[in-house]
MIBAMAR-713999 format. One line per field, with one value per residue (C-alpha): residue in three letters; x, y, z. Coordinates in Angstrom, 1 decimal. Example, Ala and Ser with C-alpha at 12.3 -4.5 7.8 and 13.67 -1.06 7.14 Angstrom:
resn = Ala|Ser
xx = 12.3|13.7
yy = -4.5|-1.1
zz = 7.8|7.1
***
This chain:
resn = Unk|Unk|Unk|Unk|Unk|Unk|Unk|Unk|Unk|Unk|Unk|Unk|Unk|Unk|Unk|Unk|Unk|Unk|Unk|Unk|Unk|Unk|Unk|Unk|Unk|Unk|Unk|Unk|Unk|Unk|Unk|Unk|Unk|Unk|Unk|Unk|Unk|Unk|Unk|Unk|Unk|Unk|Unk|Unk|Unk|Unk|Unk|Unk|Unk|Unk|Unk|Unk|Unk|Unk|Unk|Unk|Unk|Unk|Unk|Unk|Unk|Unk|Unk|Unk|Unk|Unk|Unk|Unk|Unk|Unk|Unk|Unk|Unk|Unk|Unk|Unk|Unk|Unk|Unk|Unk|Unk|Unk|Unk|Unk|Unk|Unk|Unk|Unk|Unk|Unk|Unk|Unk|Unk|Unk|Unk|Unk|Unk|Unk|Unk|Unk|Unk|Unk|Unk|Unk|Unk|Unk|Unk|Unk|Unk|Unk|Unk|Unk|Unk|Unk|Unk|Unk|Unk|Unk|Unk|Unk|Unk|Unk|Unk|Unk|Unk|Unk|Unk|Unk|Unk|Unk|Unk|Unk|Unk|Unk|Unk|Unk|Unk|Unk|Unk|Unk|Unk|Unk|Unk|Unk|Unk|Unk|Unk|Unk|Unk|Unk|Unk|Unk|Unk|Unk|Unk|Unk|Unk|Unk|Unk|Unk|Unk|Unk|Unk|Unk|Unk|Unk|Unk|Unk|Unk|Unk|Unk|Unk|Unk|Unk|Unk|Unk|Unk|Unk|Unk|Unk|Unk|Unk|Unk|Unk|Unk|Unk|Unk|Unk|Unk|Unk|Unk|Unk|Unk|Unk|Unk|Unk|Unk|Unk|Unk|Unk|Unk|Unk|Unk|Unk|Unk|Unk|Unk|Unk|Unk|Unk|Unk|Unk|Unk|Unk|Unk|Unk|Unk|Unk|Unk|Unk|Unk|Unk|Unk|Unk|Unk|Unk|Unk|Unk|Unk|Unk|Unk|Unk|Unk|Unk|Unk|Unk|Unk|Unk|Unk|Unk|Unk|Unk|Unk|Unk|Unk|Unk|Unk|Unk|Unk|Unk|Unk|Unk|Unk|Unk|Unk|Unk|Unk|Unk|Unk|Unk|Unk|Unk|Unk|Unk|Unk
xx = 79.9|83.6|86.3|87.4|83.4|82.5|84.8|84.6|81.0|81.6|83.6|86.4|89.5|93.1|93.9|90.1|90.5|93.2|91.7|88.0|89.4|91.1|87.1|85.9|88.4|87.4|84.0|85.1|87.5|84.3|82.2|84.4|86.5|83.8|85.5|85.1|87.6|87.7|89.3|91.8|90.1|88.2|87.4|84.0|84.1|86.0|83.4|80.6|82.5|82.7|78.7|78.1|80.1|78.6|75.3|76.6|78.2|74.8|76.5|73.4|74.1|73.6|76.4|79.0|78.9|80.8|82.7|84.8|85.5|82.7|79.4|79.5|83.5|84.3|86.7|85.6|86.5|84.1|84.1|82.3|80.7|80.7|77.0|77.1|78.1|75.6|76.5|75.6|78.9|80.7|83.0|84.3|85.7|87.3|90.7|90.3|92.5|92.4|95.3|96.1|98.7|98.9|101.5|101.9|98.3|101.2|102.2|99.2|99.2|97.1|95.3|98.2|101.1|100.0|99.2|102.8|104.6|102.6|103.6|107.2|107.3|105.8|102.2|100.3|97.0|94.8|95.7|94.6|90.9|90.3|92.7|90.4|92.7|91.7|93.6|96.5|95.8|94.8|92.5|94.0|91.5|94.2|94.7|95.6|98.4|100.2|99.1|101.9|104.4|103.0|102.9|106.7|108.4|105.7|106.9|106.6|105.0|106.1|108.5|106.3|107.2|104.0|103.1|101.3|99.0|96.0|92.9|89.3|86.8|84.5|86.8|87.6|87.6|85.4|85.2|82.1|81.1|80.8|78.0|76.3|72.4|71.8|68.3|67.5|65.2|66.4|65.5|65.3|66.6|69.4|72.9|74.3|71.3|72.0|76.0|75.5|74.1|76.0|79.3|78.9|79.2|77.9|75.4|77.7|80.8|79.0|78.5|81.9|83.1|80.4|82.1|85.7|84.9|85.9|81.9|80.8|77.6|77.0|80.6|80.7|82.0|79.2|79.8|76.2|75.3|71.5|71.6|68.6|68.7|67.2|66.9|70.0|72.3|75.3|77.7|81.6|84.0|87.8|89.0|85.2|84.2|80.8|77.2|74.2|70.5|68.7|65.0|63.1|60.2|57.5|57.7|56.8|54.8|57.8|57.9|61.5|61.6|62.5|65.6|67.7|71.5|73.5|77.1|80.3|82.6
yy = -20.9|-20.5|-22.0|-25.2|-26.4|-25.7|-27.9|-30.3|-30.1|-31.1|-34.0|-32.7|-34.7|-32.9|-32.2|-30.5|-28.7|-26.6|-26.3|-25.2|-22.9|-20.6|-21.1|-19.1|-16.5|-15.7|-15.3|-13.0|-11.2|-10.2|-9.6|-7.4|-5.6|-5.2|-6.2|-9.2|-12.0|-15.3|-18.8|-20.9|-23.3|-26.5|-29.4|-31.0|-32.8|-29.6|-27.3|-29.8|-29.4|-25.4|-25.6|-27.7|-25.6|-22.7|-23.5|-24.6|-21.2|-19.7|-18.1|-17.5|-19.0|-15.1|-13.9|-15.9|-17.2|-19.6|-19.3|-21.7|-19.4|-20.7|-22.6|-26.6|-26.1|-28.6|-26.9|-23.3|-21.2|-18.7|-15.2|-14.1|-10.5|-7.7|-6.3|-3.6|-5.6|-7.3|-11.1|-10.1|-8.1|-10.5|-11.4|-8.1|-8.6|-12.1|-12.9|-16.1|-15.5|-17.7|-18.9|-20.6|-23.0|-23.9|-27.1|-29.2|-31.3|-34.9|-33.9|-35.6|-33.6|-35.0|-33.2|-35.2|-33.7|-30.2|-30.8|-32.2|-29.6|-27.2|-29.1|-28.9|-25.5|-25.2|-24.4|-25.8|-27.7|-24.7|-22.3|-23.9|-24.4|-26.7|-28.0|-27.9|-30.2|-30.1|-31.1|-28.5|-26.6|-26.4|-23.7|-23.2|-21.0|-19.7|-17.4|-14.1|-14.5|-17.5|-15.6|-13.6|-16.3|-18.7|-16.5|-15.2|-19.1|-21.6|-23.1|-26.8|-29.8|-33.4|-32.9|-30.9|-26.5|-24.4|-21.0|-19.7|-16.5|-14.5|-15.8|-14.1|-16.1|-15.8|-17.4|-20.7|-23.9|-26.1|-29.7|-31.2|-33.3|-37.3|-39.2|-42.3|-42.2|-45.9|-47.2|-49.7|-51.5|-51.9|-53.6|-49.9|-47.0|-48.1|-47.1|-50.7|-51.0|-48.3|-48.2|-51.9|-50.5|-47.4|-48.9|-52.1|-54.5|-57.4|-55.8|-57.5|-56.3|-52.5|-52.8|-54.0|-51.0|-48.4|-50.1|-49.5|-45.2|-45.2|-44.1|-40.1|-38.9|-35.7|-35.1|-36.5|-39.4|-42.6|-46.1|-47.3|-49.4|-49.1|-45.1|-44.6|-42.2|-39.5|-38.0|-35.3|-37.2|-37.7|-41.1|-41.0|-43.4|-43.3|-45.7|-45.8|-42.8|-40.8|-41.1|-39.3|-40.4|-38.3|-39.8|-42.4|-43.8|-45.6|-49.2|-52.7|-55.1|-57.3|-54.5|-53.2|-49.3|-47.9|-45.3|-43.2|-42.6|-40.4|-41.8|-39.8|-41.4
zz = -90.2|-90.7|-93.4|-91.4|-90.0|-93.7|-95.3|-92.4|-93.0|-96.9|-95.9|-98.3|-98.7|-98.2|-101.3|-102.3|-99.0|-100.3|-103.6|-102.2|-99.0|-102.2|-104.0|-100.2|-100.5|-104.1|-103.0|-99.7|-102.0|-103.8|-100.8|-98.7|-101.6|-103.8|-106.6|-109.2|-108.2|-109.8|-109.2|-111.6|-114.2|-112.4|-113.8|-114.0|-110.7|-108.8|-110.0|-108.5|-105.4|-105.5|-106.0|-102.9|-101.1|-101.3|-101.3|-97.9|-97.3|-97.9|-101.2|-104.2|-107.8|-108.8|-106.8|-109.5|-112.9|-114.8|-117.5|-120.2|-123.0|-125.3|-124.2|-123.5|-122.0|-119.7|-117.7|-116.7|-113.7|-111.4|-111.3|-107.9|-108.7|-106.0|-105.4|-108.0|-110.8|-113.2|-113.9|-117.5|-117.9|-116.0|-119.3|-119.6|-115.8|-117.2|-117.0|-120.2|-123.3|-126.3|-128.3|-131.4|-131.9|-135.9|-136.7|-139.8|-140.2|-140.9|-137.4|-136.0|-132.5|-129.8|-126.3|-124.7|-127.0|-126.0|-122.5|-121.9|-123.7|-121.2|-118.3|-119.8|-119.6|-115.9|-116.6|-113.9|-115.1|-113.6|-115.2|-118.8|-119.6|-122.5|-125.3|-128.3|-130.8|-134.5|-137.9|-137.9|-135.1|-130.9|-129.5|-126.0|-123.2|-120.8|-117.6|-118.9|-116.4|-118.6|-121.9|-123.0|-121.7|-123.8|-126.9|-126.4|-125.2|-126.4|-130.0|-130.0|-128.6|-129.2|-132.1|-133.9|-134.2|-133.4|-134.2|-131.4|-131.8|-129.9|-130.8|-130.4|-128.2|-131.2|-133.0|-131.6|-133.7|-131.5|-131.9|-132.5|-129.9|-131.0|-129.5|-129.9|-128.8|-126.9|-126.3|-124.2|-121.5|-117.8|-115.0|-113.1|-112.6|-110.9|-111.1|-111.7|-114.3|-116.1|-116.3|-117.7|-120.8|-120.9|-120.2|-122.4|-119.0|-117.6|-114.3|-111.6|-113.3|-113.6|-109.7|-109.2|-111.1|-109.4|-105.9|-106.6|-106.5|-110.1|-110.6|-110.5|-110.8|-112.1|-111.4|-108.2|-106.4|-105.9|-104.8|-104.2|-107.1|-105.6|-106.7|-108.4|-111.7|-113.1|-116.8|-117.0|-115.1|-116.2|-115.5|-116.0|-115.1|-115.5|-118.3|-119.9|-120.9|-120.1|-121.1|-120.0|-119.4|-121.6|-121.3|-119.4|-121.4|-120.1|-118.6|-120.9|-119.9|-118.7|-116.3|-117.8|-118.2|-121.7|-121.7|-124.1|-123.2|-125.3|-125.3|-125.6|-127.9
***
């Protein structure tokens, strides 16, 4: 199947057309050229795209990995591996770079300071993984194409000077993540059901919500409020944050069915 039936076949909007026809020639770059090639950084939803799509193209998971820079990152890209290559020494094919930006703690620098200064300086979103923000510093994972640029011209973000330096995977200050674990009894499994616990809201306003397409599953887009869940799935929804169904217990005799979400605060 070529490019355009592919992505016609995806039902891919413009703008992820563009995005997923460069994810194709990564993986042919690999194929024909036999070399590693990899793609920008993706988000979340972009890299639930990228999977659908080539499991379409007939692709195996064990012709690419994925890779953030450190485990649990949020934004990672794919490096597509030529047949002689083991995906076990796909990092040392990897074109991420860490950095360290180190500011004054009464500063008070947030993800949104640093991403505008990057903007400010013409770094597109892609080629920046995540902006790990802590005290008196900001772990960046780059492109190694942006890397020395941003050592050499990058020195402040709001009003605040930085001292920007090469940083060590190994090294990175991570965040821990904040989560709140919910339990609860629901109605069913559905996705109405659920985002009403998981998104503090009334059922019909949680369908409303799920309606509107501000509702992804596991990354992707879903507007059926009738969706029926499963344990690992996680719910996001722009302006309310994330959660994830962790465990379905057994039913009470109401008839309601016992969960666990794990809430991202």
């Amino acid at each position: 199947m070529d490019k355009t039936k592919l992505l016609d076949k995806l039902g891919a909007d413009k703008e992820d057309r563009l995005l997923l026809a460069k994810v194709l020639d990564r993986a042919d770059q690999a194929q024909n050229r036999n070399i590693p090639a990899s793609t920008d950084f993706l988000s979340p939803q972009q890299q639930a795209l990228a999977g659908d799509l080539l499991r379409l193209a007939g692709i195996p998971e064990d012709r690419y990995v994925r890779l953030g820079g450190y485990q649990g990152a949020e934004r990672a890209l794919l490096i597509f591996l030529p047949d002689w290559m083991d995906p076990t020494n796909a990092e040392d094919q990897s074109p991420i770079r860490c950095l360290r930006a180190t500011f004054r703690e009464a500063e008070k620098l947030t993800h949104r300071d640093f991403l505008g200064s990057l903007m400010g300086l013409g770094i597109v979103r892609e080629k920046i993984g995540d902006i790990l923000v802590g005290p008196d510093s900001a772990d960046l994972v780059v492109l190694d194409t942006v890397e020395d640029f941003l050592l050499g011209s990058w020195d402040s973000a709001g009003r605040a000077h930085l001292t920007v330096t090469a940083l060590e995977p190994a090294h990175l200050h991570i965040p821990e993540v904040k989560c709140q674990e919910v339990r609860d009894t629901v109605s069913s499994l559905r996705l109405d059901a659920i985002a009403s616990t998981g998104f503090r809201l009334a059922r019909g306003k949680a369908a409303a919500l799920i309606e509107s397409g501000k509702v992804q599953v596991n990354w992707r887009e879903c507007a059926k409020p009738d969706r029926l869940l499963a344990e690992g799935d996680t719910v996001s929804a722009r302006g309310f944050g994330k959660f994830e169904l962790t465990e379905v217990g057994g039913v009470t005799k109401k008839g309601r069915t016992s969960v666990l979400l794990k809430r991202y605060v």
